[in-house]
C-alpha positions in Angstrom: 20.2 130.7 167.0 20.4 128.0 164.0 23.5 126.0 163.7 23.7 124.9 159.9 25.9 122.0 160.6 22.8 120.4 162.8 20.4 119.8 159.9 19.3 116.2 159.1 19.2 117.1 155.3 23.0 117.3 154.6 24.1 118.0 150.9 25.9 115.4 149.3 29.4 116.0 146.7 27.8 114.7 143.4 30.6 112.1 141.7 32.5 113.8 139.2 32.1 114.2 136.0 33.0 111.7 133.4 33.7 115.1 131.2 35.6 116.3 133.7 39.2 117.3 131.9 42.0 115.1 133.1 44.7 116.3 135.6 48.2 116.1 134.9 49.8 115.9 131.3 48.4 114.2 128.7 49.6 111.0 126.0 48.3 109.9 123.5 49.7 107.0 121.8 49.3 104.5 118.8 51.1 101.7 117.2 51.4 100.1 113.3 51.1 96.4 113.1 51.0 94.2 109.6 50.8 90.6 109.8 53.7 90.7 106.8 56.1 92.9 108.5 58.9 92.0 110.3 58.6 95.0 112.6 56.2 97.1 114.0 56.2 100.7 115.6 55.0 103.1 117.9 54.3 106.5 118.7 53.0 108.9 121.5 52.4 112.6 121.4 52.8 113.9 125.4 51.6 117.1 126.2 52.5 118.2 129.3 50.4 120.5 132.0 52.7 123.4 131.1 51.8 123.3 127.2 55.5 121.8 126.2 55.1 119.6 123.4 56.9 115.9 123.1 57.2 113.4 120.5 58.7 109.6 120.5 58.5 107.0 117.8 60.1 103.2 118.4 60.4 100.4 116.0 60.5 96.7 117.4 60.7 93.2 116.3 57.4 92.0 115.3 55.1 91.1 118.2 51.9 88.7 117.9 49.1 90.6 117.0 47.9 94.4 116.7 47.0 94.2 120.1 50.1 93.2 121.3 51.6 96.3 119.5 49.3 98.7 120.9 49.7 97.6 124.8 54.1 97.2 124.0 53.6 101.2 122.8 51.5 102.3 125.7 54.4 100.5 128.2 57.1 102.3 126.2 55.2 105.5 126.4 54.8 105.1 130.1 58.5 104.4 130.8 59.6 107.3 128.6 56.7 109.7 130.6 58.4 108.2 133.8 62.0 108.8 132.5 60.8 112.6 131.8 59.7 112.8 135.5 56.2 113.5 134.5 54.5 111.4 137.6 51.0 112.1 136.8 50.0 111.6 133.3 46.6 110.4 131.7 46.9 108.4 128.6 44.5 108.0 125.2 44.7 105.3 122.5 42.6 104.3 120.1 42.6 100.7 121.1 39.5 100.0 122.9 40.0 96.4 123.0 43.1 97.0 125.0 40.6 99.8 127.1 38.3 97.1 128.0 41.7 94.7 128.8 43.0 97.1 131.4 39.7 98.3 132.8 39.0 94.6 133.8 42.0 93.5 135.1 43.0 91.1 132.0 46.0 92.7 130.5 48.3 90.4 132.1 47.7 87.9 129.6 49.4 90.0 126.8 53.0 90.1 129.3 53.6 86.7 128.2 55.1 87.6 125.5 57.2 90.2 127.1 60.3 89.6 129.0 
């Protein structure tokens, strides 16, 4: 009798998908910067696994640069997904500069600023 579990050509798991749709809810967020301003603001849209709908908007004292506004709205955004006890939560922005910050492991830099 064959036992399958004895053959030498064992099939491998392929990596998943980079199209593969995220797990959890969902935030996307976005901030407005001017260099004349003497605030700036932020917004996320959070759409959570069970279709509910949420919406936030801040206002701050001006920070630094753009930059600085997109990465102070994506910490608000994850507090408030935090303080709406949703624990596993992918987020979007259109900030790929920021992207690239996190991905490598630079964004502490931009806490300077921060308190």
């Amino acid at each position: 009798m064959h036992n399958p579990h004895d053959d030498d050509d064992a099939v491998e798991t392929p990596p998943p998908d980079a199209a593969t749709p995220p797990r959890g809810s969902v935030c996307s967020t976005d901030a407005s910067w001017h260099k004349d301003d003497h605030l700036f603001g932020g917004g996320m849209v959070l759409l959570a696994e069970d279709g509910a709908t949420t919406y936030g908007s801040f206002s701050s004292n001006r920070v630094l640069t753009p930059l600085h506004a997109e990465f102070q709205t994506l910490l608000w955004a994850m507090k408030s997904s935090i303080h709406l006890d949703h624990l596993v939560m992918t987020f979007e922005m259109d900030c790929l500069q920021l992207v690239h910050l996190i991905e490598e492991d630079n964004w502490l830099s931009l806490l300077a600023e921060f308190d």
